[in-house]
C-alpha positions as CSV (number, residue, x, y, z in Angstrom):
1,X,116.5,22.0,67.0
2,X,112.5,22.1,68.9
3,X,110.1,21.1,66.6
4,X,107.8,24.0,67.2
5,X,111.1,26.7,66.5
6,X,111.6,24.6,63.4
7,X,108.0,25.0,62.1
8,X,107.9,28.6,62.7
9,X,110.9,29.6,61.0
10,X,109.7,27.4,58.0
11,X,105.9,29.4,58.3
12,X,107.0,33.1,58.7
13,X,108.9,35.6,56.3
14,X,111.5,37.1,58.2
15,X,111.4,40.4,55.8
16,X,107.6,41.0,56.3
17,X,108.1,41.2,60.4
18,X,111.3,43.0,60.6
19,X,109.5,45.4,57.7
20,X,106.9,46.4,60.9
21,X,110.2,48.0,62.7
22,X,112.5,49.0,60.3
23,X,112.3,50.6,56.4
24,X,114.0,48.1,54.3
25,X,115.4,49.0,51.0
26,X,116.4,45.7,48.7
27,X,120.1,46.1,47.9
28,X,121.3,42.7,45.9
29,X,120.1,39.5,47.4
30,X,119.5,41.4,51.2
31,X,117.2,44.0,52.4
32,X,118.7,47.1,54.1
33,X,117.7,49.5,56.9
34,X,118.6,51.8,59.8
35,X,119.4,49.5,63.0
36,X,116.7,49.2,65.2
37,X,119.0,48.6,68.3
38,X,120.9,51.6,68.2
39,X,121.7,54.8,66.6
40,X,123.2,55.3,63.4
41,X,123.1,57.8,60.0
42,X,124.4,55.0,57.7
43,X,122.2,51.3,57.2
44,X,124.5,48.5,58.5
45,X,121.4,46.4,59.2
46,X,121.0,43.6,56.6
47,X,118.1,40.8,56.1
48,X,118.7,37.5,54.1
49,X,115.0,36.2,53.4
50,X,116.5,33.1,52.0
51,X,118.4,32.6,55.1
52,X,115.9,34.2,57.8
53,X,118.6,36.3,59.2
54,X,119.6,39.4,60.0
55,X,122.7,40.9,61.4
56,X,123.5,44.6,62.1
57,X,127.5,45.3,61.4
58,X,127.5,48.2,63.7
59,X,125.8,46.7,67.2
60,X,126.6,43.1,66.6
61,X,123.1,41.8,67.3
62,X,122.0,39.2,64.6
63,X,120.0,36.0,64.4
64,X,116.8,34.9,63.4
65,X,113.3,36.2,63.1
66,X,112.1,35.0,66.7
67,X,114.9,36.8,68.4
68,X,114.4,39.6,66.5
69,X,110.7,40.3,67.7
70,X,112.1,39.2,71.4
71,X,114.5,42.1,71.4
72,X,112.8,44.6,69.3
73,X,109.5,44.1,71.2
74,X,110.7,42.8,74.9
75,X,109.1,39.9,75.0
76,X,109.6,36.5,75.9
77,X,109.9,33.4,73.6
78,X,106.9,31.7,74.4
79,X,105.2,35.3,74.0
80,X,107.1,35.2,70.6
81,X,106.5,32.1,69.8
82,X,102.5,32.6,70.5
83,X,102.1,35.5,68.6
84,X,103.7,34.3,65.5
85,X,101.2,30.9,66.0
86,X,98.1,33.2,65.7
87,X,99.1,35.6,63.0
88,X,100.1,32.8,61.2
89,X,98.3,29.9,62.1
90,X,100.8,27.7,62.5
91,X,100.1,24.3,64.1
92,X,102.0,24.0,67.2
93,X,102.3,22.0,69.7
94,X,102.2,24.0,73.7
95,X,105.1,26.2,74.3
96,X,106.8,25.6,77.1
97,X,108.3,28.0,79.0
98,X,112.6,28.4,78.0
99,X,115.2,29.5,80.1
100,X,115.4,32.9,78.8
101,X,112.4,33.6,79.9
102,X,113.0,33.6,83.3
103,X,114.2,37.1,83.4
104,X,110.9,37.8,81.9
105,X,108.2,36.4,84.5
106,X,107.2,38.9,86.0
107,X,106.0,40.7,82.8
108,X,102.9,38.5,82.3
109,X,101.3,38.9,85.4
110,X,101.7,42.6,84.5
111,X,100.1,42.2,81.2
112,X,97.2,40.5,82.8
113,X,96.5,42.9,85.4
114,X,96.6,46.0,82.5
115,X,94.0,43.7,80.2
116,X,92.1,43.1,83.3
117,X,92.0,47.0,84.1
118,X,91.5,47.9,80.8
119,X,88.0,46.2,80.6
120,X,87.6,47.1,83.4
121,X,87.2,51.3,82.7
122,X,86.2,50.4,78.9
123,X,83.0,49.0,80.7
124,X,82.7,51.6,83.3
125,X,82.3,54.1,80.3
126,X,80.0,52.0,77.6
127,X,78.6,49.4,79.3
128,X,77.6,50.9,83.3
129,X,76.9,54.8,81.8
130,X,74.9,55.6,84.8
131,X,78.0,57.3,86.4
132,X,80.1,58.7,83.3
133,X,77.9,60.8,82.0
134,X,79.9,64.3,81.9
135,X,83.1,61.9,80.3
136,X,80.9,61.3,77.2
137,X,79.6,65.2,77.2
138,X,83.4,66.3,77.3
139,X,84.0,63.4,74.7
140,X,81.6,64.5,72.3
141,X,82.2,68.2,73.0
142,X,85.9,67.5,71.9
143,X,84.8,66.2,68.3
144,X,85.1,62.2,69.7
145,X,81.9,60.2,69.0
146,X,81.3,56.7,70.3
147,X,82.9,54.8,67.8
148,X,86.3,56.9,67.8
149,X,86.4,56.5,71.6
150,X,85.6,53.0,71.7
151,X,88.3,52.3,68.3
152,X,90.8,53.9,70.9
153,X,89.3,51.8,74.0
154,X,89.0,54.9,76.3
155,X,87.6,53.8,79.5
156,X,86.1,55.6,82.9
157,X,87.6,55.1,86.5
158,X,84.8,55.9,88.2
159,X,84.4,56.3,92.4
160,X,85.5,53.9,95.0
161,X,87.5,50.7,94.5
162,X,86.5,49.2,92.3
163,X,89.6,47.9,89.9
164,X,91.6,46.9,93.4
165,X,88.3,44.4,94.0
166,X,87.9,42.7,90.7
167,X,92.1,41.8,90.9
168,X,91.7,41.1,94.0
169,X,88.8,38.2,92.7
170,X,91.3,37.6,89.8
171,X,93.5,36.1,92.8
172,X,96.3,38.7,90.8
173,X,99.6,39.9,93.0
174,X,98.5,43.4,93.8
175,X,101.4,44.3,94.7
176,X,102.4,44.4,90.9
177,X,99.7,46.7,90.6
178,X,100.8,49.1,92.9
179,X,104.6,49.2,91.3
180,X,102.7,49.4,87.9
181,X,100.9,52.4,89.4
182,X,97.4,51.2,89.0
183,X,96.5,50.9,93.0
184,X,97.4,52.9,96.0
185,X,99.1,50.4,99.2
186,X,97.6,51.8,102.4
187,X,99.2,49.4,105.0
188,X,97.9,51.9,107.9
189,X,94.6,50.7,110.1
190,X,94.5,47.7,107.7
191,X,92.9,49.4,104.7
192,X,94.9,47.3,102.5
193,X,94.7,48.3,98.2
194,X,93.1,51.1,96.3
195,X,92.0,52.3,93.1
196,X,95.0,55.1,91.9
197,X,92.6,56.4,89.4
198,X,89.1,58.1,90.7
199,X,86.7,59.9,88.5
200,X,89.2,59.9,85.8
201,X,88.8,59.3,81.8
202,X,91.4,56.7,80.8
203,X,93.3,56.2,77.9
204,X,95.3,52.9,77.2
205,X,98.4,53.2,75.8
206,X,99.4,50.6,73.7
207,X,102.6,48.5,72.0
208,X,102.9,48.1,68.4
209,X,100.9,45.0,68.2
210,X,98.2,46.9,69.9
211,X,98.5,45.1,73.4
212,X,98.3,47.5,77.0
213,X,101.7,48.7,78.2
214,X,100.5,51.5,80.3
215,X,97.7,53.8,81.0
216,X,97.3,57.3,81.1
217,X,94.5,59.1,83.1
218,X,92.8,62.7,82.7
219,X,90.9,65.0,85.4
220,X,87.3,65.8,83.8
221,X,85.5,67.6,85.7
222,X,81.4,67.8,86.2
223,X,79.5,70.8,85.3
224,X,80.2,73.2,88.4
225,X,83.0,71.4,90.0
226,X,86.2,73.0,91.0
227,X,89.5,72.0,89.8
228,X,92.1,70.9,92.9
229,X,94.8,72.9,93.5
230,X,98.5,72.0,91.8
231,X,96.3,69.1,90.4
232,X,98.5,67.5,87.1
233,X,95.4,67.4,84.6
234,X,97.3,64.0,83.5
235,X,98.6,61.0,85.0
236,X,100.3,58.0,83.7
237,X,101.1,54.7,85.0
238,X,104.6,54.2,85.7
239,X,107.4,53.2,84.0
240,X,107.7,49.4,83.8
241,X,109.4,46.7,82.3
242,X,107.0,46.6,79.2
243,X,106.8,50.7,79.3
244,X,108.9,53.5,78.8
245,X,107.2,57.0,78.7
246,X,110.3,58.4,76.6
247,X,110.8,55.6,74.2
248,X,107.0,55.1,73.7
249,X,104.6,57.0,70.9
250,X,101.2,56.9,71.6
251,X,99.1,55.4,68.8
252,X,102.0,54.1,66.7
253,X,100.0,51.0,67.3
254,X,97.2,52.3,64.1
255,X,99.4,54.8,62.6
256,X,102.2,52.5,61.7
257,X,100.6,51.1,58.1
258,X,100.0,54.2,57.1
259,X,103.1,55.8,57.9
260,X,105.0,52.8,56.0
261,X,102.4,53.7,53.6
262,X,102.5,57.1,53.2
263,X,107.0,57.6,54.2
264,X,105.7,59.9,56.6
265,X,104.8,60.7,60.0
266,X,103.6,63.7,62.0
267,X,104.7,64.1,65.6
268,X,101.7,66.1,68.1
269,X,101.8,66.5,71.3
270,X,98.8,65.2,73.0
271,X,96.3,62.3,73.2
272,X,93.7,64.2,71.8
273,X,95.5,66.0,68.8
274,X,97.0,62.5,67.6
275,X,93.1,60.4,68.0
276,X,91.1,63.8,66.8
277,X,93.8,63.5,63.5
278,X,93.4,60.1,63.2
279,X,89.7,59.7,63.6
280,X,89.5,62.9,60.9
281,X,91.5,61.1,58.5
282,X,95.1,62.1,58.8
283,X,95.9,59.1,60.1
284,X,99.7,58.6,59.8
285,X,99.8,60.4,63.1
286,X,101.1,59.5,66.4
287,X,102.1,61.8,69.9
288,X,104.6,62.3,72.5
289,X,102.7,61.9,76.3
290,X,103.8,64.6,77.9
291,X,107.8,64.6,77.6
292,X,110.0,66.2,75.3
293,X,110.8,64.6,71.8
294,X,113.0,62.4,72.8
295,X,116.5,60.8,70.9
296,X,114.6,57.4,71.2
297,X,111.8,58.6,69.4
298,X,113.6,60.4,66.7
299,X,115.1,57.3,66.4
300,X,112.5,54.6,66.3
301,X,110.4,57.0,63.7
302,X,113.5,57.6,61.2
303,X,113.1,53.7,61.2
304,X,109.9,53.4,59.6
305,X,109.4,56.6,57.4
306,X,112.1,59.1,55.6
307,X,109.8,62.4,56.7
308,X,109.2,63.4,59.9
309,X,106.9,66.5,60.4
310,X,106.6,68.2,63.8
311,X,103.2,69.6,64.5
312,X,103.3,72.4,67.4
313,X,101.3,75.1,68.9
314,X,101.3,78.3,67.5
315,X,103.3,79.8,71.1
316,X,106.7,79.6,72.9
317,X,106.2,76.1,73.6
318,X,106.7,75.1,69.8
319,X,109.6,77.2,69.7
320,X,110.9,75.5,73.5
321,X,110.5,72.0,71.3
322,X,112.1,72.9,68.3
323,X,115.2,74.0,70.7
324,X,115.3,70.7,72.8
325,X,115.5,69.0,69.9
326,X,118.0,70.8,67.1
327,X,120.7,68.3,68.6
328,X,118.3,65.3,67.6
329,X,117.7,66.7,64.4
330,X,121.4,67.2,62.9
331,X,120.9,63.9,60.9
332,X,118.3,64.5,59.3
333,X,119.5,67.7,58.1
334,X,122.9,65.9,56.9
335,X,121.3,62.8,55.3
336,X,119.7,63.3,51.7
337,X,117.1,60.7,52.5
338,X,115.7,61.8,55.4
339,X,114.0,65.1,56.6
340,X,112.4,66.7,59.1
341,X,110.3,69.6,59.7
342,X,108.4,71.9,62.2
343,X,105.1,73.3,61.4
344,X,103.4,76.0,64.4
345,X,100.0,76.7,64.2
346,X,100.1,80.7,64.6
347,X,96.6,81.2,65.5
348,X,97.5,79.7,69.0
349,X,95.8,76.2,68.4
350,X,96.7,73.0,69.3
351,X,96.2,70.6,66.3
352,X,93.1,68.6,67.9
353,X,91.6,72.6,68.1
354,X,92.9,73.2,64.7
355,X,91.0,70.6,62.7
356,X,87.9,70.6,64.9
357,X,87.8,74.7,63.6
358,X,89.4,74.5,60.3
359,X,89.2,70.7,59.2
360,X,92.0,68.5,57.8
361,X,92.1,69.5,54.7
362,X,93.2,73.0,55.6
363,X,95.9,71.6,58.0
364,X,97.5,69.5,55.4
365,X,97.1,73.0,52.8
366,X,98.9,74.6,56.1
367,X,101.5,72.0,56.4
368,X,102.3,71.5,52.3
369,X,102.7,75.6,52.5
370,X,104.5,76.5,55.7
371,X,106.5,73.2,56.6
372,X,110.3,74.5,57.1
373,X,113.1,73.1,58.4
374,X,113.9,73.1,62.5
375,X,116.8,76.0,61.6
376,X,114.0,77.4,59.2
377,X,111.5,77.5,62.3
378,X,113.8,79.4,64.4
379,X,115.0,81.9,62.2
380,X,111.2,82.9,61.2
381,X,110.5,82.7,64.8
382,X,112.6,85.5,66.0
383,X,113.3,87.8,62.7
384,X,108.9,87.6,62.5
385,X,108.4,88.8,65.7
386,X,111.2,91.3,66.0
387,X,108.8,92.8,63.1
388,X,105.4,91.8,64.5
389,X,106.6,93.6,67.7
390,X,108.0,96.7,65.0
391,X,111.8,96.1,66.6
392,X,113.4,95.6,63.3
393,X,111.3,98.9,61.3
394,X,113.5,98.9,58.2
395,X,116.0,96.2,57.8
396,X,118.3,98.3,55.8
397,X,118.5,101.3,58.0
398,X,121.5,100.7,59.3
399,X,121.9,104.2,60.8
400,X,119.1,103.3,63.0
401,X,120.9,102.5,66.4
402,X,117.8,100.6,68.2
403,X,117.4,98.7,65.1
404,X,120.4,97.2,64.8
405,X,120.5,96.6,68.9
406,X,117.6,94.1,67.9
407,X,119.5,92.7,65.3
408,X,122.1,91.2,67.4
409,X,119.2,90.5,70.2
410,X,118.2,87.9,67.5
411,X,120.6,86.8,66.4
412,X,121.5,86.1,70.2
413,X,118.1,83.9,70.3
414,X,118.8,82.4,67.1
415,X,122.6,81.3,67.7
416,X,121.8,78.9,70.1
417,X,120.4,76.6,67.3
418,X,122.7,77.3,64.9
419,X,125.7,76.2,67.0
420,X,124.1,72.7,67.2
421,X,124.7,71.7,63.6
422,X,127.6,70.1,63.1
423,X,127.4,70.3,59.3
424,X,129.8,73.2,58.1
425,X,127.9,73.7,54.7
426,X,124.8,73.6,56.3
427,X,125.9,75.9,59.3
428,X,127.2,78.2,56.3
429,X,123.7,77.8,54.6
430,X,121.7,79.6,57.4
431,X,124.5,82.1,58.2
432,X,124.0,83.1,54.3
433,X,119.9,83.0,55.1
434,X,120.4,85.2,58.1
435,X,122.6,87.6,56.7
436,X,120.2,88.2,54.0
437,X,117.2,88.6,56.0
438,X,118.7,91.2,58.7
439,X,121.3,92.9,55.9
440,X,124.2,91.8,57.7
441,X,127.3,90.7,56.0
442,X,127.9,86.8,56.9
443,X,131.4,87.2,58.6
444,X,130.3,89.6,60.8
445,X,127.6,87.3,61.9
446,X,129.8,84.2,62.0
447,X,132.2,85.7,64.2
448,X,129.3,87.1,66.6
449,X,128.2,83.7,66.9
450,X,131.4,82.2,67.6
451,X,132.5,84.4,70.1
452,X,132.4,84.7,73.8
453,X,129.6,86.6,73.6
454,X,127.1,83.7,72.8
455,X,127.6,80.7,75.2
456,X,128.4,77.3,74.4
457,X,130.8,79.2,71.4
458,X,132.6,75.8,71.1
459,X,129.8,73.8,70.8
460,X,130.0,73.4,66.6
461,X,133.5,73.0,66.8
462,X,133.3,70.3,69.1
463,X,130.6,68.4,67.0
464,X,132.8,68.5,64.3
465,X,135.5,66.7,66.1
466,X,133.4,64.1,67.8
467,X,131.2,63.8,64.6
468,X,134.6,62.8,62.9
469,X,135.8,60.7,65.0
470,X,132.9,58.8,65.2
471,X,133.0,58.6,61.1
472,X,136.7,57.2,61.4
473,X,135.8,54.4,63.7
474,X,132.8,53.4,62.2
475,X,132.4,50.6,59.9
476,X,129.2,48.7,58.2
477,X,131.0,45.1,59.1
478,X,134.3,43.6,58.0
479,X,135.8,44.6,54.2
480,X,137.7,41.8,52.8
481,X,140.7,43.9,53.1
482,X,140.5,44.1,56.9
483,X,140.3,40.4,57.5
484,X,143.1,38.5,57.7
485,X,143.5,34.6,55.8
486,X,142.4,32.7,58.9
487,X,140.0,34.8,59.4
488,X,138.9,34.4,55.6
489,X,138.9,30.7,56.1
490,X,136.7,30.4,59.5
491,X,134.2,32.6,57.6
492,X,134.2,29.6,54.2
493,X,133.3,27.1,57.2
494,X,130.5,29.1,58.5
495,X,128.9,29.1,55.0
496,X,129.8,25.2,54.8
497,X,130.5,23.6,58.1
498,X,131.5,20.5,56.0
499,X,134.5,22.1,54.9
500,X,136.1,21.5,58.3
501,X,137.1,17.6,56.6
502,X,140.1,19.3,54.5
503,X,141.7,20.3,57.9
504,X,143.6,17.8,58.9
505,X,145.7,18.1,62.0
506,X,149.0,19.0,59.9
507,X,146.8,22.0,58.8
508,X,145.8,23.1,62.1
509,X,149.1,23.5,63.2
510,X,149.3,26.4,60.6
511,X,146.8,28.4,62.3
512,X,148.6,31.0,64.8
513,X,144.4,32.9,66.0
514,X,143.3,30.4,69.1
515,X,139.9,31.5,68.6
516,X,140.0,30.6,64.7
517,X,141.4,26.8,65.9
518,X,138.8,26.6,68.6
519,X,135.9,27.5,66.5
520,X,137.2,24.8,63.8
521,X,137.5,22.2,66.4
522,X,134.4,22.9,68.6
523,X,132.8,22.8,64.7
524,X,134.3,19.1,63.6
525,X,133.2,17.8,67.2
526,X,129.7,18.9,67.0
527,X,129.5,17.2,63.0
528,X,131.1,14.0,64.5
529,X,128.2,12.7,64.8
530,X,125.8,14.4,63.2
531,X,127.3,14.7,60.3
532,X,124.5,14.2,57.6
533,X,122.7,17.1,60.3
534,X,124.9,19.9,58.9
535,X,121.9,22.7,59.1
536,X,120.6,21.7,62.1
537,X,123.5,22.1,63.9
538,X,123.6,26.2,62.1
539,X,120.0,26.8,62.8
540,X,119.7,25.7,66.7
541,X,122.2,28.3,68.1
542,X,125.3,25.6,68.1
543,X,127.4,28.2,66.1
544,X,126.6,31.0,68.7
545,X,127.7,29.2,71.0
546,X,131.0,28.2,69.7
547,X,131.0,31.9,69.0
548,X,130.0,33.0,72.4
549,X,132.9,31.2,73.9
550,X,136.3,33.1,71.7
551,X,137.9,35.4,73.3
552,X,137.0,38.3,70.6
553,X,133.2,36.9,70.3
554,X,132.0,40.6,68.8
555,X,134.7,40.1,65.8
556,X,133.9,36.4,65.1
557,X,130.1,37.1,65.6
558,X,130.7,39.8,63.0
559,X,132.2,37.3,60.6
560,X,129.6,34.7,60.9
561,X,127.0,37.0,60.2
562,X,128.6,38.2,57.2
563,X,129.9,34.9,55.8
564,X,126.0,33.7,56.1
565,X,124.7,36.9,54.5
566,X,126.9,37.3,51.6
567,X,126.1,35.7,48.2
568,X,128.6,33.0,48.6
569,X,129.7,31.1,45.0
570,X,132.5,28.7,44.7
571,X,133.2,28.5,48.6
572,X,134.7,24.9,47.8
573,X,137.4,26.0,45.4
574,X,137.8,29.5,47.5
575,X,138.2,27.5,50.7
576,X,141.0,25.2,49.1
577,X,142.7,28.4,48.0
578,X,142.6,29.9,51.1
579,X,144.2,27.0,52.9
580,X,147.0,27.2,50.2
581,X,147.9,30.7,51.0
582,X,147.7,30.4,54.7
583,X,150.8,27.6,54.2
584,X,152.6,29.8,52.0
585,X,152.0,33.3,54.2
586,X,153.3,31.2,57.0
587,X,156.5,29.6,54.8
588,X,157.3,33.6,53.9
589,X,156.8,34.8,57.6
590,X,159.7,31.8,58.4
591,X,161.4,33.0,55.0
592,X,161.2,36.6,56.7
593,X,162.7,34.9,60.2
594,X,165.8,33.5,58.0
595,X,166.6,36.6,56.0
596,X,166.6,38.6,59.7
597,X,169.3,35.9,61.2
598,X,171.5,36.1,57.7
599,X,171.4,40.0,58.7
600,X,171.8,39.9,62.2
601,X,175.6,39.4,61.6
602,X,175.5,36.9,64.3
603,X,176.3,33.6,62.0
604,X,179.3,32.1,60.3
605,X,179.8,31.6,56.7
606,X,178.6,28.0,57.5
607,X,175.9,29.0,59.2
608,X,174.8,31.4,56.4
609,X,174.9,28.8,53.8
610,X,173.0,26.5,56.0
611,X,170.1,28.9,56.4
612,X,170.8,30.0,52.4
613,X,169.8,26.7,51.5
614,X,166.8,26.4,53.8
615,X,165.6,29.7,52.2
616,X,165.7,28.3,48.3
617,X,164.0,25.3,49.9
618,X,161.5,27.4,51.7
619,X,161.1,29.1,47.8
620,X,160.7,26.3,46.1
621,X,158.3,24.7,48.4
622,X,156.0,28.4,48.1
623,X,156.3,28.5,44.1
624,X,155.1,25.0,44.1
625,X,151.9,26.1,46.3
626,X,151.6,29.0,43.5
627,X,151.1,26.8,41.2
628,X,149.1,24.7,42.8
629,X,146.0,27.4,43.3
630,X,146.5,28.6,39.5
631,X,145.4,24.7,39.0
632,X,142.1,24.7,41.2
């Protein structure tokens, strides 16, 4: 095993970093959680902090704390490897760079060229003002004051070429910046690189650990000036190999504490309405940059907190949002510990204006009061302004032919959200809601909805199907019950590669599973002669390996994983068993073979007696086996 892997595992608590991705729940001698590497209503991700492993039963991805943060945070080993050496201070010696990092190589020249950039505007706005003047007038006009702005590392891109210059005298491949989107190629009349960003405030966007992934840029204009035309007031760098725009949140980066603290998040839409929250003191905020709530980040935030609370502008937009994401939502309205809700500022403000007019402490009396389910949100939405607008005059007139015109208008609005739950009781819950509220009877709206004459009619139907479906075939590992006794006994030998000694080669020719005898061989090869080295040869990926190499690697990986996270207690005398039983399953399977041939009406009388007494021998040898694991 390397000596610096070695002293990291020994330095760092595999619970405390997974804890920064994932809400862990103890459950006997693991910790539990949603799966950060893929989607899923029930926990099948476990932690053994004795072990320093982890192991998701539903994706298959497992190992131990460095590949963990490799994965979850896309970075290399040496990256890895030198973060954990400064959080920690652990005394290492140089990391070199490893093989799987290769694939990865390009992503530090990257990350240098955003650092570079980013002190680069962060200077053009606090340390050269002469030129940024109106940024910190529109700043400070917006409720941000120096230290807010500097907290978030805002920066200026002022006129002229500045950033293409200083990589250029960083001897940096600007080439990279150009993919990245920070510079402008103009191979014409040999102008060569740049500057993408001109007159521009800038806003780093950042990872988790509060390192550049991207930056995001915004038009401010000086006092007279006049807008371009079809100008986007924002623009981002682009996607890279460190950034996604739909899988990132911006600020999780100084939210995350207190959303771990608090079990909750709110979700805004902008830069300014998640660092005007935060700076004001609601601080387990973060924001979507200009995209949709996406499945990823619906996702990565059920993750961390059990309440998610949607903070939109009181216009059609929040309504447009709630819609997009109904299909995202249907967990949360399914699980009992998780929730979600929508909250629309209906004086037209964005939050950022909200707070800046109102102050936090009226938002939060807003959000305690008015915060309603996504389905909730909707049905408000369009029975309120049906009698804002003085459509629906008096709900219980039903004589009133224009009135009840309206009434199905609505509910032709609101059945589009209601045919994306999946959840029968839940879809019979607002139908009952509904009902109520326009003095409808509840069949009459169910079959409306679920006829041709609202599209997508199949929709719910077709959720329920796929939803179970996907229940049926899902599974948080292997039970005991679906594993069969070679299987049982390749799992002993993961907790105790040692017990591969009480296989002897008369033994191995019981096992019938090729993968089960090449895992025990490639295991007794690999102790021959290291054999007093038992853990080292477990803790420096030898087992994976082996693994790796079977022909149904995602069931064996499964096994190992849950051999090494179970509580394991008498796995000598369990083992011993085990090989017991497999020699007398495989005496009745031959038992079985003999009774068939007796039947077949194929033998003689001698032949029958012949294969008689090879049966009662066959017995006798199996009753004696019995006995044998009532003695151990």
């Amino acid at each position: 095993m390397d000596r610096n892997i070695e002293t990291v595992l020994s330095y760092v608590n595999i619970v405390d970093e997974v804890a920064g991705f994932v809400k862990l729940k103890k459950v006997g001698q693991n910790y539990s959680g949603l799966c950060p590497f893929h989607s899923e209503k029930t926990p099948s991700f476990h932690v053994n902090e004795s072990k320093g492993l982890y192991y998701c039963f539903g994706c298959g991805k497992g190992g131990n704390v460095i590949g963990f943060l490799k994965d979850i945070k896309g970075e290399s080993f040496k990256e890895v490897i030198d973060y954990l050496k400064k959080k920690y201070n652990i005394p290492l010696e140089d990391t070199k760079l490893y093989k799987s990092d290769k694939i990865r190589e390009n992503e530090a020249p990257l990350k240098k060229i955003l650092n570079l950039a980013l002190n680069f505007y962060y200077e053009n706005l606090f340390v050269y003002m002469s030129s940024s003047g109106h940024i910190i007038k529109y700043l400070n006009d917006r409720g941000i004051d120096e230290n807010t702005a500097r907290d978030f590392k805002l920066g200026y891109a002022g006129f002229g070429n500045g950033l293409a210059a200083l990589l250029l005298n960083n001897k940096v491949d600007l080439d990279i910046a150009v993919n990245a989107g920070l510079l402008i190629k103009k191979p014409e009349y040999n102008r060569g690189y740049s500057d993408r960003f001109v007159n521009k405030l800038i806003i780093p966007i950042m990872d988790r650990a509060g390192e550049p992934i991207a930056l995001a840029s915004r038009i401010i204009l000086r006092e007279g000036e006049a807008s371009p035309l079809n100008f986007p007031k924002y623009i981002n760098t682009n996607n890279s190999e460190i950034f996604v725009k739909n899988n990132t949140l911006y600020g999780l980066d100084k939210a995350l504490p207190f959303i771990k603290k608090e079990n909750a998040v709110f979700v805004v839409e902008g830069y300014f309405d998640m660092i005007t929250l935060y700076s004001k003191g609601i601080k387990n905020v973060v924001a979507t940059m200009g995209t949709a709530l996406s499945k990823n980040h619906i996702v990565n935030l059920s993750r961390l907190s059990d309440e998610i609370i949607l903070l939109y502008d009181g216009d059609k937009a929040g309504i447009n949002a709630i819609n997009r994401g109904m299909e995202l939502f249907g967990s949360f309205m399914e699980s009992p510990d998780k929730n979600i809700y929508a909250v629309c500022l209906n004086d037209g403000s964005d939050p950022d204006g909200y707070v800046r007019k109102y102050g936090c402490g009226s938002l939060i009396k807003l959000i305690r009061d008015g915060k309603k389910t996504p389905i909730e949100f909707a049905l408000d939405y369009y029975i309120e302004k049906s009698e804002n607008d003085g459509i629906i005059k008096d709900i219980k007139d039903e004589r009133n032919e224009k009135n009840l015109k309206e009434k199905i208008s609505a509910i032709r609005e609101i059945a589009p959200f209601l045919k994306k739950i999946n959840n029968n009781i839940i879809f019979s819950h607002y139908i009952n809601i509904l009902a109520n509220r326009l003095g409808l009877k509840e069949n009459v709206i169910r079959e409306y909805i679920n006829s041709n004459e609202t599209a997508g009619a199949d929709v719910r139907a077709a959720g329920n199907d796929f939803t179970r479906s996907a229940a049926g075939n899902s599974a948080a590992g292997y039970a005991k019950e679906d594993l069969n006794i070679e299987d049982l006994i390749v799992g002993k030998i993961f907790c105790n590669l040692l017990l591969t000694e009480y296989i002897s080669d008369d033994i191995m020719n019981e096992f019938s599973d090729k993968d089960a005898v090449f895992i025990i061989k490639e295991i007794k090869n690999a102790l021959k002669n290291d054999i007093n080295k038992e853990n080292n040869i477990n803790n420096n990926g030898k087992i994976e390996d082996i693994v790796l190499k079977t022909e149904n690697s995602f069931k064996w990986n499964k096994i190992y994983y849950s051999s090494l996270l179970a509580e394991n207690k008498n796995v000598n005398d369990d083992f011993k068993k085990l090989l017991i039983k497999l020699k007398i399953d495989n005496i009745n399977k031959i038992c079985k073979g003999i009774l068939n041939e007796i039947r077949s009406g194929l033998l003689d009388e001698s032949g029958k007696l012949l294969k008689f007494q090879e049966l009662n021998r066959l017995k006798y040898i199996s009753e004696k086996f019995q006995k044998k694991i009532c003695n151990i």
